[in-house]
C-alpha positions as CSV (number, residue, x, y, z in Angstrom):
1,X,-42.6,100.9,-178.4
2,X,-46.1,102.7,-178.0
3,X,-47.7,99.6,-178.9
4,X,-46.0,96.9,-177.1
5,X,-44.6,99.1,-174.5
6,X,-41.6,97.5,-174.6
7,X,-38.4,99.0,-174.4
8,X,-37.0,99.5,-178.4
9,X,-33.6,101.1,-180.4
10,X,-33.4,101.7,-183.4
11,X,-30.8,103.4,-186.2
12,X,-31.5,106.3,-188.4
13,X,-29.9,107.8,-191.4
14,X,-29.6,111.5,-191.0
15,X,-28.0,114.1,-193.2
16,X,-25.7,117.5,-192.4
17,X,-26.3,120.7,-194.2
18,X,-23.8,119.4,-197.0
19,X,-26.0,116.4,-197.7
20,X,-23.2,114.0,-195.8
21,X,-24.8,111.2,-193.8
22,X,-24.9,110.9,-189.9
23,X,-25.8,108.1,-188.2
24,X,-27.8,108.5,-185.0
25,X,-29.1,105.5,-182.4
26,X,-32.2,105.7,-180.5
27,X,-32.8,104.1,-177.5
28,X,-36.2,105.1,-176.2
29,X,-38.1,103.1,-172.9
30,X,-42.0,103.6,-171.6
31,X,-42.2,104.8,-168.2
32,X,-45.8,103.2,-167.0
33,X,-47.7,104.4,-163.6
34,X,-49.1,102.3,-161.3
35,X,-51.6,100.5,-163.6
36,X,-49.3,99.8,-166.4
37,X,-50.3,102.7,-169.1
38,X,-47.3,104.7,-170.2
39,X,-47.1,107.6,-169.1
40,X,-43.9,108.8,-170.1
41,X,-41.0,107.7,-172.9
42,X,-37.7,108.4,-172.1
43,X,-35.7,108.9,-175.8
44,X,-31.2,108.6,-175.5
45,X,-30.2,109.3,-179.0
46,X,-26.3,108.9,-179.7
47,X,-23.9,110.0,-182.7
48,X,-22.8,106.1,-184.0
49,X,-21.5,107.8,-187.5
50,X,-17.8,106.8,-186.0
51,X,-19.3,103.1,-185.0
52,X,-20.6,102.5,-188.4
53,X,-17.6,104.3,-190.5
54,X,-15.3,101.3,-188.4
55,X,-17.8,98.5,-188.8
56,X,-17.6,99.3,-193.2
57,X,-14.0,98.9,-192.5
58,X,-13.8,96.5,-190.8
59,X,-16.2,94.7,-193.5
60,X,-13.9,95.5,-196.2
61,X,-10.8,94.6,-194.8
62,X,-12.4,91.0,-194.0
63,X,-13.5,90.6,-198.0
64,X,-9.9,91.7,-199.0
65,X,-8.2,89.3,-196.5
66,X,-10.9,86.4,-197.4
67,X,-9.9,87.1,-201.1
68,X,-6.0,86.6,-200.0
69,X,-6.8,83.5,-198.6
70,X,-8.7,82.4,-201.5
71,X,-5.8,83.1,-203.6
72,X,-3.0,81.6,-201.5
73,X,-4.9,78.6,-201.3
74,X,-5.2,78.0,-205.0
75,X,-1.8,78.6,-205.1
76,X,-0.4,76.5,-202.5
77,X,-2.6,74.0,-204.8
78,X,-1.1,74.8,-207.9
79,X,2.3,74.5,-207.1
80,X,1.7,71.3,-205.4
81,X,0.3,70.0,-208.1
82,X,3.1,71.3,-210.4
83,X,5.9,70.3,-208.3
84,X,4.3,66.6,-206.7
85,X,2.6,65.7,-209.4
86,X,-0.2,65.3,-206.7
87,X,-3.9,64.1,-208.4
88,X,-6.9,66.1,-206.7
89,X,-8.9,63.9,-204.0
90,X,-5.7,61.0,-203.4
91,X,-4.4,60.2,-200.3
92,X,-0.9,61.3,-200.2
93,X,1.8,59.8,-197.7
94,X,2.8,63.0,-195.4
95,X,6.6,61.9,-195.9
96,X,7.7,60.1,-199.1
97,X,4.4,62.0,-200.5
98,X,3.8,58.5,-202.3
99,X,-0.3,58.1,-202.7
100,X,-1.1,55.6,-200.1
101,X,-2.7,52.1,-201.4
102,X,-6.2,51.4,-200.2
103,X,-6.7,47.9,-198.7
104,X,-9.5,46.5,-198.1
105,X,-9.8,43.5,-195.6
């Protein structure tokens, strides 16, 4: 922020007397006089341990629930396969599930 004198946050890993990690955001913003030098920063610095504990959850809960749909899928595709005899990549009819016939004119 010094050097471009714009405003900036950033995140910073800090650690309690245990050694457990804290998470702490920084906000800081120049204040400049009249002929644009700063003169002044103004620092806001917030706890976001509680943001970022969520946001791994959150994370994790979206691999597990990609990972069910990953396995549902290849099973709805295995059992179709098993019970329709369906071939990978034909065109099936949606009712008789007959493969449709290509034609050409």
């Amino acid at each position: 922020m010094l050097m471009t004198g714009e405003p900036n946050v950033v995140e910073h890993t800090h650690f309690d007397k245990e050694g457990s990690p804290f998470y702490v955001e920084v906000s800081a913003s120049p204040v400049k006089n009249d002929m644009g030098q700063i003169v002044q920063t103004i620092h806001i610095a917030r706890d976001i341990t509680e943001r970022k504990r969520m946001e791994e959850e959150i994370r994790k809960y979206t691999k597990h629930l990609e990972e069910l749909v990953e396995e549902r899928t290849r099973d709805i595709r295995e059992f179709t396969f098993r019970e329709n005899k369906v071939v990978p990549g034909e065109s099936y009819d949606a009712c008789s599930r007959k493969p449709m016939t290509l034609v050409m004119g």
